[in-house]
PDB file of N, CA, C, O and CB in Angstrom:
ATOM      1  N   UNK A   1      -4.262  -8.510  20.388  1.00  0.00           N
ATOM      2  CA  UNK A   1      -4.862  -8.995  19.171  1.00  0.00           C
ATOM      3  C   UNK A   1      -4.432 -10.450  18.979  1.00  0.00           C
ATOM      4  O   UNK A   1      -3.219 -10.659  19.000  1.00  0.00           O
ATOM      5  CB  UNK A   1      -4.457  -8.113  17.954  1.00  0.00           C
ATOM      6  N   UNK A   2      -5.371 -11.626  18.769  1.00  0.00           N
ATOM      7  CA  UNK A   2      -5.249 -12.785  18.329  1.00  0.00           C
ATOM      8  C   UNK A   2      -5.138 -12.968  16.980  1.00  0.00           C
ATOM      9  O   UNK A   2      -6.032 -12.679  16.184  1.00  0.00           O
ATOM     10  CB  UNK A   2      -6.104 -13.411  18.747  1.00  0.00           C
ATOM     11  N   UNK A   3      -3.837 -13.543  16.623  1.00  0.00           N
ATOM     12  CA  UNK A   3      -3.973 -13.473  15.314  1.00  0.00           C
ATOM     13  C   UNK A   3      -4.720 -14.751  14.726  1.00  0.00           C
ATOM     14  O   UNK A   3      -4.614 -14.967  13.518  1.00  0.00           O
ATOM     15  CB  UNK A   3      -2.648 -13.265  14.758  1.00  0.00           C
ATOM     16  N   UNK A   4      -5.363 -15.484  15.413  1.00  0.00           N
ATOM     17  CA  UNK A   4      -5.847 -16.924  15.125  1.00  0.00           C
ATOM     18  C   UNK A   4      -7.105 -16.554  15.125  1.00  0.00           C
ATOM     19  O   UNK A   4      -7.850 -17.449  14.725  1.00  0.00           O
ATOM     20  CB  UNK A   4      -5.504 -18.151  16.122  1.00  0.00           C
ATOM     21  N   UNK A   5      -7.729 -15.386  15.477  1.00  0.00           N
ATOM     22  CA  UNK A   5      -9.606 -14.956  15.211  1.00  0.00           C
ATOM     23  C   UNK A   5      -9.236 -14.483  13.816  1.00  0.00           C
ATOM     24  O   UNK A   5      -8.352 -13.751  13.371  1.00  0.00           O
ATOM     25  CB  UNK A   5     -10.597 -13.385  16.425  1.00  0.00           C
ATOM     26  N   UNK A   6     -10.252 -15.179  13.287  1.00  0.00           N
ATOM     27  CA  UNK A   6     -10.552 -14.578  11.381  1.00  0.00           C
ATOM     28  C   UNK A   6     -10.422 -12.859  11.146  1.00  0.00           C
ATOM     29  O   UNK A   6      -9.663 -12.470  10.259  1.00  0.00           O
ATOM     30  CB  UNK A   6     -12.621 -14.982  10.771  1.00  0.00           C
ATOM     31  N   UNK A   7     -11.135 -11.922  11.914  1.00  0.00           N
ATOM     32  CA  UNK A   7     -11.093 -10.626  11.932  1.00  0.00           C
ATOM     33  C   UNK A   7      -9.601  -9.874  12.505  1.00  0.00           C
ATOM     34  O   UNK A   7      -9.184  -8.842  11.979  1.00  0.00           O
ATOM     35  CB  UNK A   7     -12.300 -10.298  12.739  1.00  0.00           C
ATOM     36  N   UNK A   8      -9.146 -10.304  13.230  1.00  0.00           N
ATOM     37  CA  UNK A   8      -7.704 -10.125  13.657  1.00  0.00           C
ATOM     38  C   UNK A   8      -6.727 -10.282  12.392  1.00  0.00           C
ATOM     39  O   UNK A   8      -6.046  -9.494  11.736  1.00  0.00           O
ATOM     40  CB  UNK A   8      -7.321 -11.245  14.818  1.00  0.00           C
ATOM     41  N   UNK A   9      -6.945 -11.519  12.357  1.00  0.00           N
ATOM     42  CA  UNK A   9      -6.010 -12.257  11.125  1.00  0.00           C
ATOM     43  C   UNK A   9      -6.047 -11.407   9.885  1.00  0.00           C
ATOM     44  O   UNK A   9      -5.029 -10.877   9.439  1.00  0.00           O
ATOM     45  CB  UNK A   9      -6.603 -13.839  10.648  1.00  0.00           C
ATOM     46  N   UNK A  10      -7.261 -11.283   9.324  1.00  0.00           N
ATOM     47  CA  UNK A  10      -7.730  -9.837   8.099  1.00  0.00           C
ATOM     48  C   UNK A  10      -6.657  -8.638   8.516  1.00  0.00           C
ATOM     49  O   UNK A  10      -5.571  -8.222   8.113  1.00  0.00           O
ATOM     50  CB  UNK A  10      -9.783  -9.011   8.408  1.00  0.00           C
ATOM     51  N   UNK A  11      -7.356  -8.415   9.284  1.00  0.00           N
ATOM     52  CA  UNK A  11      -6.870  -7.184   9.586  1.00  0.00           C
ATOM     53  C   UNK A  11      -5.286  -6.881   9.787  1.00  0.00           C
ATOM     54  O   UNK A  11      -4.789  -5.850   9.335  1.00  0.00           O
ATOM     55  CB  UNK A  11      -7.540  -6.870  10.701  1.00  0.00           C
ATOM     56  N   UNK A  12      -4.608  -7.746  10.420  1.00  0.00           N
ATOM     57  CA  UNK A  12      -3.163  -8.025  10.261  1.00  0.00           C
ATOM     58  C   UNK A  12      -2.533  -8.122   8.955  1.00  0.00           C
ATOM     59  O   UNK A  12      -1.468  -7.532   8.775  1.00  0.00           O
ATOM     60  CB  UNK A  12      -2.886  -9.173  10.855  1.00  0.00           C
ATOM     61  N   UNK A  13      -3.247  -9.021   7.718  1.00  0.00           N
ATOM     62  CA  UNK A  13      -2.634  -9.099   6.997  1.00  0.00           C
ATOM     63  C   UNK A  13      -2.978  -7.435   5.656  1.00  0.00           C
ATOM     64  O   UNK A  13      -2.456  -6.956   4.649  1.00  0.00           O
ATOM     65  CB  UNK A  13      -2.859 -10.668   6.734  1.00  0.00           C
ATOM     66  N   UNK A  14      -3.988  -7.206   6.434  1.00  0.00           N
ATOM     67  CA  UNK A  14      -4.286  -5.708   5.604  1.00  0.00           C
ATOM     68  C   UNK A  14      -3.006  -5.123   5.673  1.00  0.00           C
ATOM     69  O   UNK A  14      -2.186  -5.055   4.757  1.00  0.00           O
ATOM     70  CB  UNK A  14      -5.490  -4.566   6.315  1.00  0.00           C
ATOM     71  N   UNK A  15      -2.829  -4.448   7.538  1.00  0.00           N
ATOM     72  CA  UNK A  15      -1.827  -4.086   7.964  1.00  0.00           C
ATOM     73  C   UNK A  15      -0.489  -4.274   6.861  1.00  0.00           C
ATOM     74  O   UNK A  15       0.002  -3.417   6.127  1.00  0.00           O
ATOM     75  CB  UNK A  15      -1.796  -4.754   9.195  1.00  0.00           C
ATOM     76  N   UNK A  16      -0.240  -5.202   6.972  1.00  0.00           N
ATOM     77  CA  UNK A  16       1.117  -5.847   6.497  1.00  0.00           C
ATOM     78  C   UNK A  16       1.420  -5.293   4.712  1.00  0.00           C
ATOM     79  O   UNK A  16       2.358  -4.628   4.272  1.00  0.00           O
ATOM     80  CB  UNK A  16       0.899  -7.841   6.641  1.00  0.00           C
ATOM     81  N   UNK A  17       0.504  -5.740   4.160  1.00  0.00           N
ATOM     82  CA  UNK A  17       0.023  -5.292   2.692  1.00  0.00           C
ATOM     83  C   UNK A  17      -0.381  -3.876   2.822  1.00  0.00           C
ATOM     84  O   UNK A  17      -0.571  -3.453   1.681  1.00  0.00           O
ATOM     85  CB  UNK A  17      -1.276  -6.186   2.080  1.00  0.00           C
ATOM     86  N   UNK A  18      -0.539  -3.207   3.459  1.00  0.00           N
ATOM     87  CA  UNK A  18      -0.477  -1.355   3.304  1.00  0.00           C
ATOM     88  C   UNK A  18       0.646  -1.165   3.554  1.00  0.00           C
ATOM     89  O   UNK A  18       1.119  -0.177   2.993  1.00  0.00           O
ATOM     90  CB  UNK A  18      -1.335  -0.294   4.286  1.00  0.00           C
ATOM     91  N   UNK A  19       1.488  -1.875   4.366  1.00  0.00           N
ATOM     92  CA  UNK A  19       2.845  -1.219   5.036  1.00  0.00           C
ATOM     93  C   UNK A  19       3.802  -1.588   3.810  1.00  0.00           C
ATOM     94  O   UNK A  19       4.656  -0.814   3.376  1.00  0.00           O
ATOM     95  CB  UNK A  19       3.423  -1.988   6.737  1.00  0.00           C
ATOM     96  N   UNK A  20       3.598  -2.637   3.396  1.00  0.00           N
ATOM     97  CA  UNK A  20       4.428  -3.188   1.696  1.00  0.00           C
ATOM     98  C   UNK A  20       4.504  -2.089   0.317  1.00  0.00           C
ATOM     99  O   UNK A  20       5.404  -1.550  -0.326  1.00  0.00           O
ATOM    100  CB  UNK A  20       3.327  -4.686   0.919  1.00  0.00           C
ATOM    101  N   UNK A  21       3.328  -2.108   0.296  1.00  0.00           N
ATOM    102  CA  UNK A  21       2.847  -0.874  -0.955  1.00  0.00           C
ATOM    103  C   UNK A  21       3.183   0.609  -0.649  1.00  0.00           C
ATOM    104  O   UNK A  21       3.225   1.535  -1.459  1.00  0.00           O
ATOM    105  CB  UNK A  21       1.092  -0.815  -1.175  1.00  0.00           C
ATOM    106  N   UNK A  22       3.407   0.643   0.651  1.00  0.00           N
ATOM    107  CA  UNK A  22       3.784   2.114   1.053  1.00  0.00           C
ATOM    108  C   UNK A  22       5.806   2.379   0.602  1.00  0.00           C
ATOM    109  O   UNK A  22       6.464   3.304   0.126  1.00  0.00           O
ATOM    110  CB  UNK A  22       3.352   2.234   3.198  1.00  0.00           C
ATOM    111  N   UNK A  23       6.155   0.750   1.184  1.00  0.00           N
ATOM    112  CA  UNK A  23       7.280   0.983   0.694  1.00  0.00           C
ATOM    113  C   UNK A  23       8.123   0.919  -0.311  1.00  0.00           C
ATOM    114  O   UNK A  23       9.266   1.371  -0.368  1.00  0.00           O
ATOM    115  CB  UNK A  23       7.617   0.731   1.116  1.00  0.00           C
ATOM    116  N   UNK A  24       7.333   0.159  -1.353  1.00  0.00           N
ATOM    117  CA  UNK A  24       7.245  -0.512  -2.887  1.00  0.00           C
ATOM    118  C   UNK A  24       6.893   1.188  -3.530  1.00  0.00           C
ATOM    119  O   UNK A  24       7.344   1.469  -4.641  1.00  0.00           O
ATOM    120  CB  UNK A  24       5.614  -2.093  -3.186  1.00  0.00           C
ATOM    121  N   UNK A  25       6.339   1.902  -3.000  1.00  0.00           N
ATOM    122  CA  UNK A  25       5.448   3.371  -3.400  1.00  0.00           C
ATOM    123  C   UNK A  25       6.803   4.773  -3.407  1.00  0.00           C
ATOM    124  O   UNK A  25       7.021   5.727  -4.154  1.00  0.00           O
ATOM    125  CB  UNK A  25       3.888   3.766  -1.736  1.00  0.00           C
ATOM    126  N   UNK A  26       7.628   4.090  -1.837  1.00  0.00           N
ATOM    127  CA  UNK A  26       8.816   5.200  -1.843  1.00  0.00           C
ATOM    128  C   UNK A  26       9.987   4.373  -2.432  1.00  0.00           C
ATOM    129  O   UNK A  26      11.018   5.030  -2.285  1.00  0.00           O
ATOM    130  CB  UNK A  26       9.242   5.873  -0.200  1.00  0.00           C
ATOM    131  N   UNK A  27      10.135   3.657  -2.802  1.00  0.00           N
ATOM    132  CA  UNK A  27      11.632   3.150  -3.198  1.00  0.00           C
ATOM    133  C   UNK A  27      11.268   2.958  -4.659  1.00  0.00           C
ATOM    134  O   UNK A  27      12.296   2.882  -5.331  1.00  0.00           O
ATOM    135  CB  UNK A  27      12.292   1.609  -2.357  1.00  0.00           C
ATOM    136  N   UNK A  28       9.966   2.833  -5.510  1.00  0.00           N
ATOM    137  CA  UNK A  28      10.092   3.428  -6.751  1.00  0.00           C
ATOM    138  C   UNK A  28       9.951   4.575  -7.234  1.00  0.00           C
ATOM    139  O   UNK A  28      10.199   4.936  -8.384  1.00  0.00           O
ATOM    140  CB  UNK A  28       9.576   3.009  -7.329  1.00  0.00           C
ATOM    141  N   UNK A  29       9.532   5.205  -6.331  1.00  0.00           N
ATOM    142  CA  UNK A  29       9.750   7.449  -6.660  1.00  0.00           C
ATOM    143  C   UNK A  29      11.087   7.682  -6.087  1.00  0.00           C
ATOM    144  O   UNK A  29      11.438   8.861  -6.023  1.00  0.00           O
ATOM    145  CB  UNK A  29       8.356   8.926  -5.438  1.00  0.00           C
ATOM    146  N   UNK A  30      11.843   6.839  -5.688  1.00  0.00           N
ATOM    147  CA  UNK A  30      13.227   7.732  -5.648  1.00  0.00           C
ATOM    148  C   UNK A  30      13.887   6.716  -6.293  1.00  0.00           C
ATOM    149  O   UNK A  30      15.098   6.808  -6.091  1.00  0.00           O
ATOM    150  CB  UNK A  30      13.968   8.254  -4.114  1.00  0.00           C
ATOM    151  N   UNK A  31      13.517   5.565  -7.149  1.00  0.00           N
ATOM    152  CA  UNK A  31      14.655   5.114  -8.482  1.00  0.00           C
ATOM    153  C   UNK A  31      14.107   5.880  -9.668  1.00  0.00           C
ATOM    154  O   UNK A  31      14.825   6.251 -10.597  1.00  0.00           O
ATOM    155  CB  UNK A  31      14.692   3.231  -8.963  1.00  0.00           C
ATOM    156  N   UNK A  32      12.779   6.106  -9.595  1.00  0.00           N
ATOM    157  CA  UNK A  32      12.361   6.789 -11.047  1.00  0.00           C
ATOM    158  C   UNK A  32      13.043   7.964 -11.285  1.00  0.00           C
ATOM    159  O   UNK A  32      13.075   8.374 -12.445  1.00  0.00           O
ATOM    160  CB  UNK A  32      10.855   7.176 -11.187  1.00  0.00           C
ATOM    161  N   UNK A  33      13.812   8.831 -10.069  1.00  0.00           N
ATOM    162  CA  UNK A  33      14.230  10.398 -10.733  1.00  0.00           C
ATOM    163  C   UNK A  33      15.981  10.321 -10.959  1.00  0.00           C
ATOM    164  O   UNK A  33      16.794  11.176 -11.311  1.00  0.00           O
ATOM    165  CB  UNK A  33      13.757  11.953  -9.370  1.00  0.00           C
ATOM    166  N   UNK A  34      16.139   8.628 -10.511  1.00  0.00           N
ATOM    167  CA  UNK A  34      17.361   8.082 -10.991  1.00  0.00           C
ATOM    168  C   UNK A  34      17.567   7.893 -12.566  1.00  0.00           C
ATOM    169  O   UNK A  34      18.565   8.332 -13.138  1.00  0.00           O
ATOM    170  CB  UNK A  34      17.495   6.810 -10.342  1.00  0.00           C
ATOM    171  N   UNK A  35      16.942   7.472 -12.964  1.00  0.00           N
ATOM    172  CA  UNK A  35      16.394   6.948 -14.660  1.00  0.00           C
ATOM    173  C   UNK A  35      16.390   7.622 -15.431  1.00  0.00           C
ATOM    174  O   UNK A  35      16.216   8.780 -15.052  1.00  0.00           O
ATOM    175  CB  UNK A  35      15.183   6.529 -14.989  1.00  0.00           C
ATOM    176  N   UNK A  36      16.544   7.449 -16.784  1.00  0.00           N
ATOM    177  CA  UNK A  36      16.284   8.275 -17.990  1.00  0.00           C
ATOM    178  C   UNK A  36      14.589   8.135 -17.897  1.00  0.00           C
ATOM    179  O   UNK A  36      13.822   7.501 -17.173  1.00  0.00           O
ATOM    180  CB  UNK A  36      17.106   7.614 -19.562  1.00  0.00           C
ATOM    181  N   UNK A  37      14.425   9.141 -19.103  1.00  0.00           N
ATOM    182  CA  UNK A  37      13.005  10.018 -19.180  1.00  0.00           C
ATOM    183  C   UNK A  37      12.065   8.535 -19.540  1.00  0.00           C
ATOM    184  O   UNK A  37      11.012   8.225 -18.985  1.00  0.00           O
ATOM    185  CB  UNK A  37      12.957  11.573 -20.737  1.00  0.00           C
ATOM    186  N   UNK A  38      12.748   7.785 -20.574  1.00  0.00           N
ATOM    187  CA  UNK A  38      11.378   6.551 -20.830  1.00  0.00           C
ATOM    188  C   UNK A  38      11.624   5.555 -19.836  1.00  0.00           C
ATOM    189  O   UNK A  38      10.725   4.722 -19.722  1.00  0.00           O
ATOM    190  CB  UNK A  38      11.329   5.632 -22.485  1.00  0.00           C
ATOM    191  N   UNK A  39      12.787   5.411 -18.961  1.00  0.00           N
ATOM    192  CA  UNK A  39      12.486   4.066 -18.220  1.00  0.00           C
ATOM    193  C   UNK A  39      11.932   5.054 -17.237  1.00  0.00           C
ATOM    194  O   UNK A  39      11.143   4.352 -16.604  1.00  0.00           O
ATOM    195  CB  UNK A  39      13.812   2.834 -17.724  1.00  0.00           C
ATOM    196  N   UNK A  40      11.881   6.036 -16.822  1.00  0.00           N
ATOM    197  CA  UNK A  40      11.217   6.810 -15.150  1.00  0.00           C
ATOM    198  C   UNK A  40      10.001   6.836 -15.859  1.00  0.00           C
ATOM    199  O   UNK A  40       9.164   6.573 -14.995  1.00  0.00           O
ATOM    200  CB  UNK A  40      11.844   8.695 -14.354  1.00  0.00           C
ATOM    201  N   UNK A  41       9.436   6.995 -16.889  1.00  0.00           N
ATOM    202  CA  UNK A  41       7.859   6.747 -17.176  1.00  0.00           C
ATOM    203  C   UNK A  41       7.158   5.579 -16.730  1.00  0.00           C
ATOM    204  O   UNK A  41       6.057   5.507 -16.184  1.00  0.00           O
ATOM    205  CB  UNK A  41       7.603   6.710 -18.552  1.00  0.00           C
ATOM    206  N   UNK A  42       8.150   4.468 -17.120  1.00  0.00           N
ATOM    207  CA  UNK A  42       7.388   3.460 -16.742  1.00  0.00           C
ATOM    208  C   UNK A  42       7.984   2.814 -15.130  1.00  0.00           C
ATOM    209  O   UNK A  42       7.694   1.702 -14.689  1.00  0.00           O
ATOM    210  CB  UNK A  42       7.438   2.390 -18.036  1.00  0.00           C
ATOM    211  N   UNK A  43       8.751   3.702 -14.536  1.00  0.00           N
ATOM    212  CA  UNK A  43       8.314   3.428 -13.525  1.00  0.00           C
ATOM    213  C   UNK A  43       7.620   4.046 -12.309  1.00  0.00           C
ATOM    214  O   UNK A  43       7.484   3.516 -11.206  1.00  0.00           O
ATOM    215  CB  UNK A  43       8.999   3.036 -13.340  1.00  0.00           C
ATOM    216  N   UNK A  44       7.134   5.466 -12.761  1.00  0.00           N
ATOM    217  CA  UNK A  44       6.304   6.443 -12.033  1.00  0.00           C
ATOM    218  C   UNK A  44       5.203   5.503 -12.702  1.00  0.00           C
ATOM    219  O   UNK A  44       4.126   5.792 -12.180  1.00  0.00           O
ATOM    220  CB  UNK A  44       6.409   8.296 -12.339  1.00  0.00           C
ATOM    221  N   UNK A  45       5.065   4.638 -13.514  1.00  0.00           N
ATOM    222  CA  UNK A  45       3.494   4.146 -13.900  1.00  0.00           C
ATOM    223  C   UNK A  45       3.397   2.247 -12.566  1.00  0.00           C
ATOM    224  O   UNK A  45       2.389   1.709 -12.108  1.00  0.00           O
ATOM    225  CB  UNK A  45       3.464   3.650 -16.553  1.00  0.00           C
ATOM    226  N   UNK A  46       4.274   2.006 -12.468  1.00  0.00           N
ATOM    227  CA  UNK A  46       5.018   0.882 -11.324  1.00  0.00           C
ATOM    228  C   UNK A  46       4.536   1.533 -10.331  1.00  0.00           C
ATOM    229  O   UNK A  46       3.548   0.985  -9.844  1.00  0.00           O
ATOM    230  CB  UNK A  46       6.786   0.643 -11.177  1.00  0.00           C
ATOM    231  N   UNK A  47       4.863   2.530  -9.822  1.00  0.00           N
ATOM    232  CA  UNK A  47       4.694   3.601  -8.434  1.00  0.00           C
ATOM    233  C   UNK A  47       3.076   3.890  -8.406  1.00  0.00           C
ATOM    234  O   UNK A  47       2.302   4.005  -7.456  1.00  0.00           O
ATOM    235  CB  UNK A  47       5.689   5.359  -8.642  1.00  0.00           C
ATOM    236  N   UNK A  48       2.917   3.947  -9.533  1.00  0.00           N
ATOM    237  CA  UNK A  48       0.985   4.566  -9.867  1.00  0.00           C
ATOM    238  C   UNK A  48       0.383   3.425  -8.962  1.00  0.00           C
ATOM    239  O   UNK A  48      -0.260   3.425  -7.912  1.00  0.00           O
ATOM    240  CB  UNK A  48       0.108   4.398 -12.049  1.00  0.00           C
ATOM    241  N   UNK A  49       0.959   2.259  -9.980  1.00  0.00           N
ATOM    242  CA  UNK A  49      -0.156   0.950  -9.933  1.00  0.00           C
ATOM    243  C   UNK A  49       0.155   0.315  -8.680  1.00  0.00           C
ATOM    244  O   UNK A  49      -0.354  -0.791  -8.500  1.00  0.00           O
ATOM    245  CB  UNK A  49      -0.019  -0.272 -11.232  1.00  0.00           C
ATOM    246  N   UNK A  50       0.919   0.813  -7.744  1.00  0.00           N
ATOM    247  CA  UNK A  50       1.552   0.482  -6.177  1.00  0.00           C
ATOM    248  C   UNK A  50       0.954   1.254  -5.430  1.00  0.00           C
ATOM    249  O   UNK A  50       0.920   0.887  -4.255  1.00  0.00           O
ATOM    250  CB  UNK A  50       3.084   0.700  -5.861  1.00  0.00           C
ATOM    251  N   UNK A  51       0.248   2.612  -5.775  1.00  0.00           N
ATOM    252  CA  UNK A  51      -0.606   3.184  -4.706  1.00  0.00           C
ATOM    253  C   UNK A  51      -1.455   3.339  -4.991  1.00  0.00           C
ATOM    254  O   UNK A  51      -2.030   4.071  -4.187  1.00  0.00           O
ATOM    255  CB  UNK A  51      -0.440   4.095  -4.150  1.00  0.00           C
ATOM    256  N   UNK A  52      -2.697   2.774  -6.668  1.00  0.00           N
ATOM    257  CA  UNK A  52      -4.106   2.583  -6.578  1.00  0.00           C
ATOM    258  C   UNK A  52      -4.012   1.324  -5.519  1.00  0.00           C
ATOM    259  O   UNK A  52      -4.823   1.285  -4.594  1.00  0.00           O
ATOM    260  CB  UNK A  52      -4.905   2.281  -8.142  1.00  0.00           C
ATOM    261  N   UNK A  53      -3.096   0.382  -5.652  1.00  0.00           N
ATOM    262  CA  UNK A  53      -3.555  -0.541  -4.515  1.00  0.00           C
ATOM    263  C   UNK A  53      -2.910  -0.412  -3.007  1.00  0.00           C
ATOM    264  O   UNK A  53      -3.043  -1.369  -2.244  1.00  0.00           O
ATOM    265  CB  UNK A  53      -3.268  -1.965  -4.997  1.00  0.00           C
ATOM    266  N   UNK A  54      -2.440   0.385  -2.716  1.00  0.00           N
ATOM    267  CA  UNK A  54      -2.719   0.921  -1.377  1.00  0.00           C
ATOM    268  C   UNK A  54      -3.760   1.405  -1.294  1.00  0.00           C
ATOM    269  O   UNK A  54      -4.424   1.054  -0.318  1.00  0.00           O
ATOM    270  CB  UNK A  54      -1.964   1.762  -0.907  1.00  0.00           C
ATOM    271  N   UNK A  55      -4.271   2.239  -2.088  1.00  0.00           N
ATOM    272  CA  UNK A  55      -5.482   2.776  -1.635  1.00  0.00           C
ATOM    273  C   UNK A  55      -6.746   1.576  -1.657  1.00  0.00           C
ATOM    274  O   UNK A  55      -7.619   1.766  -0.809  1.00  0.00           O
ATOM    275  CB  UNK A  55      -5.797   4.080  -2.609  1.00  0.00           C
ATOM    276  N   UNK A  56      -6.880   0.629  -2.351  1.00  0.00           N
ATOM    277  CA  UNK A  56      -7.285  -0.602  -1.914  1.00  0.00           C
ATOM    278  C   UNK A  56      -7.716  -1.063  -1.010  1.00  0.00           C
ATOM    279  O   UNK A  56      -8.849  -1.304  -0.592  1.00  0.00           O
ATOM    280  CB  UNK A  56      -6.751  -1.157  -1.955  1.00  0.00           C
ATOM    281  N   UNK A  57      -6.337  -1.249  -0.554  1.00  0.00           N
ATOM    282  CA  UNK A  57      -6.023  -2.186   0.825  1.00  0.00           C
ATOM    283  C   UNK A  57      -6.424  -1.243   1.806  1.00  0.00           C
ATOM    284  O   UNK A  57      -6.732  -1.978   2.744  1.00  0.00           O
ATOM    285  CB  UNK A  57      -4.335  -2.727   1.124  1.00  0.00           C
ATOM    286  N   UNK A  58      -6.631   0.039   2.213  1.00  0.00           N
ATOM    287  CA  UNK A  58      -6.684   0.877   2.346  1.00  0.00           C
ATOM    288  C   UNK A  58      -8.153   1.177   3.008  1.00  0.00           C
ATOM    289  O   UNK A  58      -8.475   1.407   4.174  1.00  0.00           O
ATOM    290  CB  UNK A  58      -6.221   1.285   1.357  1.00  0.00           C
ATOM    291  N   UNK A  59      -8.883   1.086   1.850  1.00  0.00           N
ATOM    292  CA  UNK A  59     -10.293   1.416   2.370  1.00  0.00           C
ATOM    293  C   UNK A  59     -10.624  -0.325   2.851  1.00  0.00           C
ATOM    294  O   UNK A  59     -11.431  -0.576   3.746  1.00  0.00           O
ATOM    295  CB  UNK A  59     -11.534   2.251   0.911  1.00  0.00           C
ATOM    296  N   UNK A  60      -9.974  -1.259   2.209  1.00  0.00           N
ATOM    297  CA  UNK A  60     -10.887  -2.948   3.026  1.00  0.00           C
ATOM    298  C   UNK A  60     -10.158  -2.651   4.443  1.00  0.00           C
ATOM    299  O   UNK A  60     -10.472  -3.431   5.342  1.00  0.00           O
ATOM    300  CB  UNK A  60     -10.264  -5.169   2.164  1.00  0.00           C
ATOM    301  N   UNK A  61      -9.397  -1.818   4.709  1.00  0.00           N
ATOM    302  CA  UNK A  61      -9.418  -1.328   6.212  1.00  0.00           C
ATOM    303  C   UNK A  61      -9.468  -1.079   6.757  1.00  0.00           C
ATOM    304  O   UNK A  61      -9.033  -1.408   7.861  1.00  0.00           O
ATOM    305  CB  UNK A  61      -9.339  -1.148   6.760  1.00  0.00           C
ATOM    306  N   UNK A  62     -10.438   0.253   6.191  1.00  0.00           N
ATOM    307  CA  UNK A  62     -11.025   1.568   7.208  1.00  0.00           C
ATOM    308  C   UNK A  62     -12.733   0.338   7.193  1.00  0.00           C
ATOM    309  O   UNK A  62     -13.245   0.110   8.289  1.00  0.00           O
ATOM    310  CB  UNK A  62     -11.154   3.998   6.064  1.00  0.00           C
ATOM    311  N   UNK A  63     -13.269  -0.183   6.128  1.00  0.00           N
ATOM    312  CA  UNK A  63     -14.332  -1.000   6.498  1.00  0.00           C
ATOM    313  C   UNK A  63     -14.213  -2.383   7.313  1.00  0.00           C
ATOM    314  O   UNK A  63     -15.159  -3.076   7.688  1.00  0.00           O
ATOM    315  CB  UNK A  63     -14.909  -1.248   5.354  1.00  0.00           C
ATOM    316  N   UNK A  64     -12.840  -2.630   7.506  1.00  0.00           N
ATOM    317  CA  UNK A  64     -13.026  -3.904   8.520  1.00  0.00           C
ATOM    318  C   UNK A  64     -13.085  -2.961  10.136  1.00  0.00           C
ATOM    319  O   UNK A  64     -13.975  -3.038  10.983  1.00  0.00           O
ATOM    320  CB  UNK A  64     -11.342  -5.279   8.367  1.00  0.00           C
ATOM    321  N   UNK A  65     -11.970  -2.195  10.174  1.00  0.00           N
ATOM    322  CA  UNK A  65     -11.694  -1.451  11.591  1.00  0.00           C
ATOM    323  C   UNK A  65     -11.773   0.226  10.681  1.00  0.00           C
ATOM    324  O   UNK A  65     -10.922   0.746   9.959  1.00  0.00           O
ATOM    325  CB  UNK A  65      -9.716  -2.016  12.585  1.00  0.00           C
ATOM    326  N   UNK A  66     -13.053   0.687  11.062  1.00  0.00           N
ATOM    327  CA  UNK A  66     -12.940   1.934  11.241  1.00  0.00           C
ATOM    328  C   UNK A  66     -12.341   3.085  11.962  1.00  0.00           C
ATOM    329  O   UNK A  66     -11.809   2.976  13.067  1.00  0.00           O
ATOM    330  CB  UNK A  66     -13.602   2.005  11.313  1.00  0.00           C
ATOM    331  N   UNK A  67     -12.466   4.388  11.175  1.00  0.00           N
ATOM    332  CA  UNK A  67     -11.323   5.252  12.551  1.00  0.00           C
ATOM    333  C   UNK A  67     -13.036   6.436  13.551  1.00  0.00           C
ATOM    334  O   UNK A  67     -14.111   7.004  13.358  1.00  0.00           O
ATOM    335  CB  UNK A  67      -9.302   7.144  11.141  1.00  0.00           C
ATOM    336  N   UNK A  68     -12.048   6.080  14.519  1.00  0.00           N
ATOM    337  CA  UNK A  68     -12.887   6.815  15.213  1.00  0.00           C
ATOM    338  C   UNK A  68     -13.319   7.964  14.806  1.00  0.00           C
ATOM    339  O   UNK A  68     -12.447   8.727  14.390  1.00  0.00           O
ATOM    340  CB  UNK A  68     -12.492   6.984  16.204  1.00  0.00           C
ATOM    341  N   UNK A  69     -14.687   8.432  14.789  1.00  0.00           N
ATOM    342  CA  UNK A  69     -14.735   9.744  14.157  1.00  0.00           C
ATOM    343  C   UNK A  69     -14.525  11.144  15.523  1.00  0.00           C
ATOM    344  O   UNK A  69     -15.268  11.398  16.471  1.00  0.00           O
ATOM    345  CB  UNK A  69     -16.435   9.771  13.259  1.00  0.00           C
ATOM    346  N   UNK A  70     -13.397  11.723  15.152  1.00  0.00           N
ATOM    347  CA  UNK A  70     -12.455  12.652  15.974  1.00  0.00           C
ATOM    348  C   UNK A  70     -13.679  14.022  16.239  1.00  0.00           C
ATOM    349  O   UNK A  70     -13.356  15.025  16.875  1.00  0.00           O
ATOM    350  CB  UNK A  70     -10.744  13.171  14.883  1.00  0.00           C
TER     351      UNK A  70
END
């Protein structure tokens, strides 16, 4: 993969930004059951708004590089 072709480059930085939110997604579900009841609210709502946008990033990546259909 060239990361200097425009479609490569996308797609890399998709990559990179799903792999972020995935881990932004597990390291705030295991401080939230650290927390009292109103700060773990708002941060299971941190964790929410970290994997509507994985799921995001997510589908602009199944439509740049689709998966093979198995």
């Amino acid at each position: 993969m060239n990361p200097r072709e425009p479609l490569n480059h996308r797609l890399l930085l998709l990559v990179n930004a799903s792999e972020t939110l995935s881990s932004l997604n597990a390291l705030t579900c295991n401080l939230a059951f650290d927390l009292d009841t109103s700060q773990r609210a708002i941060m299971l709502g941190i964790q929410q708004m970290a994997e509507l946008g994985q799921l995001l990033v997510d589908r602009a990546l199944e439509q740049i590089s689709p998966s093979p259909v198995a």
